[in-house]
C-alpha positions, 0 to 999 in steps of 0.5 A, spaced: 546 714 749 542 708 753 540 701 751 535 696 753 536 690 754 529 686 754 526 680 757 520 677 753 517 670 757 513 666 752 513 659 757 513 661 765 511 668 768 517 673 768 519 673 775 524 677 779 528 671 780 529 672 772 531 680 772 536 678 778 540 673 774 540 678 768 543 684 772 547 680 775 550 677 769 551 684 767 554 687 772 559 682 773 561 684 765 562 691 767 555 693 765 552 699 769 544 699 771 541 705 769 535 705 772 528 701 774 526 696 771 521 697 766 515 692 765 512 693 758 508 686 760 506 684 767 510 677 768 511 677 759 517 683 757 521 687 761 527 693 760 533 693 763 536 699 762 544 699 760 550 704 759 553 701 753 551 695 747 551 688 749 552 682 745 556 676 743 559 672 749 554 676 754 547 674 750 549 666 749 551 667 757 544 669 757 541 664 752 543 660 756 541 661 763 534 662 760 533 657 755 529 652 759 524 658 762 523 660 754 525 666 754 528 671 749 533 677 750 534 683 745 539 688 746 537 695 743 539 702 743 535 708 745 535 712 739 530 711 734 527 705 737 521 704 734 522 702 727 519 706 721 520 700 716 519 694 717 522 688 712 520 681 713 521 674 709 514 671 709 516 663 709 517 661 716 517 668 718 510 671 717 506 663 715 509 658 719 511 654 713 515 653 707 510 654 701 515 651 696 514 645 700 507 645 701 506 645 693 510 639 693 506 635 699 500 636 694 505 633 689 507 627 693 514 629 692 516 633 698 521 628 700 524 630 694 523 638 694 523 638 703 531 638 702 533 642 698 529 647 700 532 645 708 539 645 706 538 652 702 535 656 708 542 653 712 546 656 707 549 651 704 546 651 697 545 657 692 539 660 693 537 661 685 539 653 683 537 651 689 530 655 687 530 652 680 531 645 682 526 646 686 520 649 681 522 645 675 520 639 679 513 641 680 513 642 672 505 639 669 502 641 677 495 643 676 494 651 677 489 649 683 493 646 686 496 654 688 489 655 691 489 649 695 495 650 698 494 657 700 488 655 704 493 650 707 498 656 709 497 659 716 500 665 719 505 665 725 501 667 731 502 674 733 503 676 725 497 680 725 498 684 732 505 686 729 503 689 723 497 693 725 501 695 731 507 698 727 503 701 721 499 704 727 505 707 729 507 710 723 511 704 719 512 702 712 511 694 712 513 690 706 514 682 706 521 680 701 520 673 699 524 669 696 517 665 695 512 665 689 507 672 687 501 668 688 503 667 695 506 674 697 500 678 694 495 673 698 499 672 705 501 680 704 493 682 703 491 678 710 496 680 715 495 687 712 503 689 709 502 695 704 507 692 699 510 685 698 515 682 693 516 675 691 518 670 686 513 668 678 512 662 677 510 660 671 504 658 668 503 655 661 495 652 659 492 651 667 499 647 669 506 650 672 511 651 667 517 647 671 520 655 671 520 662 675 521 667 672 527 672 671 529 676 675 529 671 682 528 675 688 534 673 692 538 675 698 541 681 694 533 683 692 531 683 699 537 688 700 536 693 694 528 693 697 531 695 704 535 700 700 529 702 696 524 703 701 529 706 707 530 711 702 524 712 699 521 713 706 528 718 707 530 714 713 536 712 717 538 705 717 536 705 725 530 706 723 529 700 720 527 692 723 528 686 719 524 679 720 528 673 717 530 666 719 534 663 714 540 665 710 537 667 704 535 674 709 542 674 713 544 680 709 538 684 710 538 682 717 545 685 718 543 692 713 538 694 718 538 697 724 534 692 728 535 684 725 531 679 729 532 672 727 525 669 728 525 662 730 532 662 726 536 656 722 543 656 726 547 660 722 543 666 723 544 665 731 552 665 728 551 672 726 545 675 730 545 677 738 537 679 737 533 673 736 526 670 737 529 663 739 521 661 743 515 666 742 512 669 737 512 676 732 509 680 738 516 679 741 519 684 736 515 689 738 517 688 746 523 689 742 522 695 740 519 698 746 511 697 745 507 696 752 502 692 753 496 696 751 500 699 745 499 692 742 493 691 736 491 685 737 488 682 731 483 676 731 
């Protein structure tokens, strides 16, 4: 079996000088270069492909070496390489905010809320306490305030181009999130996943009730989705791409086949050799093996 180590430039032109430095890297940690370089994008993502997986100590070495270029690294393996399902958190992953946060600037207390949601996304909170906390905060917040904040919520750059390029390809996209319905079905709807899963908030006369309801959508809900759907779709777990950037997705990250820490909280990158540290989703698709003219660009 081969294995793709692949280059993706979100800040200054690929060049040779880059593909040299990396194949050098490699060769002087027993890799074997298998054959020319494939360019997926002209100066934007190229494929070097390898003899056997690459992790660890390798990619930091990397990461290193093109941090200040802002260029990301990605190792995959040959088989099954386009994915046929497609798991992704929605907060900071899909749109470019925390809406748990955003519904409290509307309240004026997101200093208060910010925080919490901050150190629960590193890890050092239980999720289901830290969500309570959270919600029952903005008990007696006026239902509209949902709608404002959703008008306010804006989409990653590349979201749409991942989605559509994927289900165009055959893949299953479902967004997990540890975040609220209202949101989930809106977001899931604009950037065109064929389902979404979320949180519900409570609602009581017009005003939020200051609770979620039970059951919460946590980490272990976003792995009995990836469970349910790979097998509803009877497919491996190399089948499958994970999207997510704070602890609440660690685990579902680690199930599947392909996990990419998108702009990640510090300990995902701990845990995870394939992250996109500089540019946007249609890194994940470079990932994956997509050309240029493959990709589904949407306004």
């Amino acid at each position: 079996m081969l294995f793709y180590m692949t280059l993706v430039s979100s800040q200054v032109p690929l060049s040779s000088g880059h593909i040299a430095t990396a194949k050098a890297l490699l060769q002087q940690n027993n890799f074997t270069i298998m054959c020319e370089d494939a360019w997926l994008a002209p100066y934007k993502a190229v494929d070097i492909t390898i003899d056997r997986q690459g992790g660890g100590t390798l990619l930091k070495e990397l990461h290193a070496h093109f941090y200040k270029d802002g260029i990301d690294i990605f190792v995959t393996s040959s088989k099954n390489r386009r994915k046929k399902l497609l798991i992704a958190d929605m907060d900071s992953t899909i749109i470019s905010g925390e809406t748990l946060d955003d519904l409290a600037a509307y309240a004026g207390i997101k200093d208060k809320i910010a925080p919490i949601t901050e150190r629960a996304m590193r890890g050092e909170l239980d999720f289901k306490e830290a969500l309570r906390a959270r919600v029952t905060l903005l008990k007696g917040l006026p239902e509209h305030a949902l709608t404002q904040t959703l008008a306010q919520t804006k989409l990653n750059q590349g979201a749409k181009t991942l989605i559509k390029t994927m289900k165009k390809n055959g893949a299953l996209c479902v967004l997990v999130s540890g975040g609220f319905t209202f949101f989930t079905e809106a977001i899931g709807k604009q950037a065109g996943f064929d389902y979404f899963h979320g949180n519900l908030l409570q609602i009581e006369n017009g005003f939020l009730a200051g609770s979620v309801a039970d059951p919460i959508l946590d980490k272990d809900s976003k792995t009995a989705f990836l469970q349910q759907y790979k097998t509803g779709k009877n497919l491996e777990a190399d089948e499958v791409l994970a999207l997510g950037d704070g602890a609440n997705d660690l685990p579902m990250l680690q199930m599947a086949g392909l996990g990419i820490g998108y702009h990640p909280k510090p300990l995902l990158q701990q845990f995870l050799d394939n992250c996109i540290l500089h540019g946007d989703l249609t890194a994940a698709l470079y990932a994956q093996g997509y050309y240029e003219d493959e990709l589904c660009y949407s306004i």
